[in-house]
N, C-alpha and C positions, 0 to 999 in steps of 0.2 A: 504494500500500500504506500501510496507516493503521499506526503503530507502539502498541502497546497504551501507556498513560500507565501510570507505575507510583507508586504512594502509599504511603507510608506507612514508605519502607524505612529513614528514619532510625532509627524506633522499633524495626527489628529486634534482634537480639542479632547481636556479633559473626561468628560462626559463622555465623548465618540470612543473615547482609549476604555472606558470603564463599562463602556458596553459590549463594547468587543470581545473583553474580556469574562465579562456575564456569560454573555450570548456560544462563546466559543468554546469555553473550560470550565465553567459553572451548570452547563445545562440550563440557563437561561433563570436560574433562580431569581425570585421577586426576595426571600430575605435577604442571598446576598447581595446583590444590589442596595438595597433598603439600607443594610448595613456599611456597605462603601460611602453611602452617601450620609448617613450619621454619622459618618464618622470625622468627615470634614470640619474644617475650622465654622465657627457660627459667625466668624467677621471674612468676607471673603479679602481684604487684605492681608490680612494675615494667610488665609490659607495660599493665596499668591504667591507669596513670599514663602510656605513651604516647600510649595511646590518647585521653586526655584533652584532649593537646593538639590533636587537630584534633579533624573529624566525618569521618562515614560511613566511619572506621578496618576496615579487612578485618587488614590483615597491615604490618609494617614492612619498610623500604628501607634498605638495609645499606651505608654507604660507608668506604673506607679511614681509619682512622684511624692517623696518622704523628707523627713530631718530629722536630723541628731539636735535637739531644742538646746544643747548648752555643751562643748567640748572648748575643754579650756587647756589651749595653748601659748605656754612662752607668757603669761601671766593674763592673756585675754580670749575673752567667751566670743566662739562664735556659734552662730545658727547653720549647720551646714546642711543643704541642700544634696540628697541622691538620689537617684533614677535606677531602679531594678525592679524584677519582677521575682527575685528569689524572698519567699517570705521571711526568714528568719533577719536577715541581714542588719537593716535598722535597728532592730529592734537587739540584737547584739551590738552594735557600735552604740547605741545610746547606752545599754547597761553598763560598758564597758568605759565607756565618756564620763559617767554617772560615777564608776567605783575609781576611776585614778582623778576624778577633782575632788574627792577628799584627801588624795594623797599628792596635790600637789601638780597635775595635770601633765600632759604633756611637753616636751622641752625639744624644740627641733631648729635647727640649724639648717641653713643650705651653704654647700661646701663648694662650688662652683657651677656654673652657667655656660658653660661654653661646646657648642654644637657645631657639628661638620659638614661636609660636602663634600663629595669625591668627584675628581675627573679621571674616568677610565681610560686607559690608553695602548695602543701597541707603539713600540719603536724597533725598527729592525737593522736599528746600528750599535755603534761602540757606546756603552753603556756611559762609560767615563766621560766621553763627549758629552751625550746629555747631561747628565750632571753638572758636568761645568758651565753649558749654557743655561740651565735653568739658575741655577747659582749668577749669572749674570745679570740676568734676564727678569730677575722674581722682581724686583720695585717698578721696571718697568710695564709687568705683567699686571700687577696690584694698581699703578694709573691707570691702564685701560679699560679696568672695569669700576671706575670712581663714581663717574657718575650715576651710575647703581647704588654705590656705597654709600654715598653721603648724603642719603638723610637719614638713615639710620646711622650715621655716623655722629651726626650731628645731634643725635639722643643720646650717646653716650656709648654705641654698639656697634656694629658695622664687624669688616676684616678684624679676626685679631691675629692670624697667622697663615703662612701658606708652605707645604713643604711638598718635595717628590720623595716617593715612594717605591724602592724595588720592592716588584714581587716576581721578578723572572724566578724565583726558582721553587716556586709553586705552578707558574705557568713563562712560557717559554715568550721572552718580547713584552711581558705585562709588567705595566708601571701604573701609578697612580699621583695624581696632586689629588695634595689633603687639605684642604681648605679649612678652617677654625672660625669660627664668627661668634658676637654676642649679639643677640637677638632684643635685647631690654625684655619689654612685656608682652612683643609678639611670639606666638610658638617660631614664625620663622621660616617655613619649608617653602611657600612657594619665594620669598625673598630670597633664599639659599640657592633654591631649584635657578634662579632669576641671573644670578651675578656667575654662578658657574658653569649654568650654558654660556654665557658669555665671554667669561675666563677659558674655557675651553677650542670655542674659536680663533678669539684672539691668539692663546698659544699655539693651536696648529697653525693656523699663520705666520708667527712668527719664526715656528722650526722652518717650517718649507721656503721661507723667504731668506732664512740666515745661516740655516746650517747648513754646510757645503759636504755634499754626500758620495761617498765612494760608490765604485760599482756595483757593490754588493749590498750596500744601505737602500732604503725604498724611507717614502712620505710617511708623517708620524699617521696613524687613524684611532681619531676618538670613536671607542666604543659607548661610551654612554659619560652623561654629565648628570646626578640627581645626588641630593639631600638623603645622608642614611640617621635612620633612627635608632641605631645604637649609638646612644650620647652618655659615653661612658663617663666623661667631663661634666656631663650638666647633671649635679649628683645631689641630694637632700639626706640626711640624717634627721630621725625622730626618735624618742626614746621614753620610756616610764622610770622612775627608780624612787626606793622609798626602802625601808630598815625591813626587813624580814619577821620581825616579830611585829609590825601594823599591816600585816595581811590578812593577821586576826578578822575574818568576817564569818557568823554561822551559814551564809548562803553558799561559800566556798565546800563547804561538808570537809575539810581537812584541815588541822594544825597547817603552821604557816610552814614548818621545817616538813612536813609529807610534801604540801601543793608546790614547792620550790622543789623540794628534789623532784617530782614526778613534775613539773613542769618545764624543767631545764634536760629532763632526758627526752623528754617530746620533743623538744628544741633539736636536742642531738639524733636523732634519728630522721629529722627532717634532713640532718646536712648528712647523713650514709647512707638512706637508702633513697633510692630515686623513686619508688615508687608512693612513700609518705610524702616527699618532697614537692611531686606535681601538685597531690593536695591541701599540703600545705599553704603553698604559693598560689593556687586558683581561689582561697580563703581569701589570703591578704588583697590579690585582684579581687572581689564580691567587693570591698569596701572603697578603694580604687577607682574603679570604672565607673561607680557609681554617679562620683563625685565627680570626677573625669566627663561623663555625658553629662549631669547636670547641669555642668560651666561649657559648655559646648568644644567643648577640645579632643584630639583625635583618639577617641580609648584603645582605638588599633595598636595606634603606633607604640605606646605607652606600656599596652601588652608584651609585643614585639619586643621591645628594649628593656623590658623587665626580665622577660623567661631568657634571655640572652645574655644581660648581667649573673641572672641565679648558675648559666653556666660557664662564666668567665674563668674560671681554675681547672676549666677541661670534663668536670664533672659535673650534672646537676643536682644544685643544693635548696632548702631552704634559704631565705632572704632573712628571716631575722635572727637575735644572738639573745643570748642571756647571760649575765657574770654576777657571781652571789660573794662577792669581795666586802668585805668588813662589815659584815653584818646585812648586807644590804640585798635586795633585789632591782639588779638592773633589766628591763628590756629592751633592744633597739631594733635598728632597721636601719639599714643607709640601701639605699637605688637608687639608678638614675631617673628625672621627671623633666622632658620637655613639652611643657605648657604653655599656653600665652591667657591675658586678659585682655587682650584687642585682636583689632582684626579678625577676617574667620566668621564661624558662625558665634562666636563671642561676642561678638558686636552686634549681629542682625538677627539671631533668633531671638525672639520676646522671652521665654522662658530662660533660655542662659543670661541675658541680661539681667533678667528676675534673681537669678542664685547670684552674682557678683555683687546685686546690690544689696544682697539677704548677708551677705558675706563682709560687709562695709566695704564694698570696694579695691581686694587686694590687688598690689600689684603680683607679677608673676612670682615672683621666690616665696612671695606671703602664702601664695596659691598654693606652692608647689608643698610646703608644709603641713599646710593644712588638711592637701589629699594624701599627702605621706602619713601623716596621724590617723584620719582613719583606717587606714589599711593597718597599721600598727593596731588599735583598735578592736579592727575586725579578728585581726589572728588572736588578739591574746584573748578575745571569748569565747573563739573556738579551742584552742587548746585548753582553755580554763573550763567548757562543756565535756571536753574527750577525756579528761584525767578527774573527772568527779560524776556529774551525771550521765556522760555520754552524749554524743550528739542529738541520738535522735530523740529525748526526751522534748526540748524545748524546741528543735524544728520539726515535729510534728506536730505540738501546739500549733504553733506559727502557720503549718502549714492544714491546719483540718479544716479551716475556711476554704482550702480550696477542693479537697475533697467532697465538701457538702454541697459547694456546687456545681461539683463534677455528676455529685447523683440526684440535683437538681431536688434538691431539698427545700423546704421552704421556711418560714421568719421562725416560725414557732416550732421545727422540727433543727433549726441551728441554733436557737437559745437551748432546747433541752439535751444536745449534743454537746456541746460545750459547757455544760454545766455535769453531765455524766462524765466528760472526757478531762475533766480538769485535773485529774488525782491520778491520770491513768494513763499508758503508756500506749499510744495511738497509731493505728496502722489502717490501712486502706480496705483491708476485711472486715474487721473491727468495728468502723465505722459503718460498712455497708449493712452489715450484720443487725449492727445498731440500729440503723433504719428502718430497716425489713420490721423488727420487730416492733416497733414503734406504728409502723402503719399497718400492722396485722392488726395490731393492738382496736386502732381506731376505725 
């Protein structure tokens, strides 16, 4: 069976794209439809301006929006804004926000800002030659791509370094310029992306214009010129610490000398075995990303250059650490976070602008702290659930809401579920079970 090719549907109107799609893969459904179209923005500027940001836009996807009402950082409260659909999540980052601002909140630092850009390249001459002319050549290379630079120069950002790079002997003729920038409070990428297609011309130009090539030498060829997001430079530290014997709390269920040793060897098995370690670190991302989509910044890339840093030592490890020195309990986290507060959809979606201002308005390093705490956050109430109650005690709570209306339960068969389910350790049988007999009952 030959499937018809279909042209032209970009240039439809929204409607015409969302009927097509009804009518062609829906079976012509009047809910779904119904549904595409409640789903839309109720101001059509705004849904405009959704729609803008991708293509071949029919209808938008709706996900919970939450906060942590009070995480106190570096000695100030904010209100942070996140975006997920996993239930437990918030509601562990607020407990966990809740139990370290009696002991003094979080304390985070960012330890540099500075993000790259690669120019790929083949050269198929005397290595040393290049060298010496890029060595020649770098200040002049750096003015022809200025007028790019400076206006983010002129904020304070712009070039902060440019070097070449062998890697002939990973692959044969392959070199690299590594470009270094600081971005201020933009994330950066297409500014990055900007000046080193740029820089990339210019310098094939200028080898084929100046360097005088033997017989056996050929023209330099850029393979590709783009922004990588492993910004192992643009790095944040966050951390908890307080005395070992004020851990004392009866919701813990353990003396403070059990919950530190059994919570520092949770720690250590995230960094030996890879298999704890993914989910360790997909934990710390739940609180992450959250924050990350919130503020409308790219949770891709932020992904990407996390699980990448976790395996910078060749091995994949956990991301955060614990040291129980003089009495005390330290937690941290150092990763790299590139972020912006301008530009992007930071600037133009209504709702990320909403969380920046919920947020007073931080700039980038302020941001980057602040998403790095919650994920710090996030892990230590997961491990603080896995080494006392276990996980699935409190995220099956969290999560019987949606069970209930998976089995499309109704107001007064989910208050008597959650009032049976409250002492009791909740599963998807269980529940259903529950029901069944609840409506035999009636």
């Amino acid at each position: 069976m030959f499937l018809q090719r279909i042209c032209g549907f970009s240039k439809l109107g929204k409607l015409q794209k969302l009927d097509f799609v009804v009518n062609k893969y829906l079976d012509g459904s009047t809910n779904a439809r119904e549904l595409m179209i409640d789903s839309w923005h109720r101001r059509d500027d705004e849904q405009k301006l959704l729609e803008q940001f991708s293509e071949n836009t029919v209808t938008n996807f709706h996900l919970p929006y939450g906060v942590i009402p009070e995480l106190f950082i570096n000695g100030k409260s904010y209100c942070v804004p996140m975006v997920t659909e996993e239930s437990s999540v918030v509601a562990a980052c607020a407990r966990s926000a809740k139990f370290w601002r009696e002991r003094g909140g979080f304390h985070s630092e960012v330890i540099s800002t500075t993000k790259v850009g690669q120019i790929h390249f083949s050269w198929h001459g005397d290595s040393s030659k290049l060298k010496e002319f890029f060595t020649r050549k770098k200040d002049e290379l750096l003015l022809s791509v200025e007028f790019l630079n400076k206006s983010m120069a002129l904020r304070g950002g712009g070039i902060s370094g440019v070097s070449l790079v062998d890697r002939t002997e990973d692959e044969p003729r392959y070199y690299q310029l590594l470009v270094e920038f600081e971005t201020c409070n933009a994330m950066g990428a297409n500014f990055i992306n900007s000046v080193i297609e740029a820089m990339a011309e210019n310098f094939s130009q200028m080898v084929v214009r100046e360097l005088t090539f033997s017989s056996t030498e050929k023209e330099i060829e850029i393979i590709m010129a783009i922004v990588s997001n492993y910004n192992q430079d643009c790095v944040v530290k966050t951390s908890v610490r307080c005395l070992i014997k004020d851990l004392l709390d009866p919701k813990l269920g353990l003396d403070p000398d059990c919950f530190v040793r059994k919570f520092k060897k949770a720690v250590r098995i995230s960094k030996i075995d890879r298999e704890r370690a993914v989910t360790h670190n997909k934990g710390i991302m739940n609180g992450i990303d959250a924050v990350v989509l919130a503020t409308g910044n790219d949770f891709r890339a932020v992904e990407a250059c996390v699980h990448a840093w976790a395996s910078r030592s060749g091995k994949y490890q956990g991301l955060t650490d614990v040291d129980l020195s003089d009495g005390h309990f330290e937690f941290s986290m150092k990763i790299p976070m590139s972020i912006g507060t301008v530009g992007g959809l930071t600037s133009l979606h209504p709702m990320a602008r909403l969380s920046l201002d919920m947020l007073g308005l931080p700039d980038a390093e302020e941001l980057m702290s602040i998403i790095a705490s919650v994920g710090l956050a996030q892990n230590f109430a997961a491990i603080r659930s896995l080494i006392t109650d276990g996980i699935q005690r409190g995220h099956m709570k969290m999560h019987l809401m949606n069970i209930l209306n998976h089995l499309e339960a109704n107001e007064e068969e989910k208050q008597m579920s959650q009032k049976y389910f409250s002492d009791r350790v909740i599963s998807f049988t269980d529940v259903r079970d529950y029901l069944a007999g609840l409506r035999n009952y009636h």
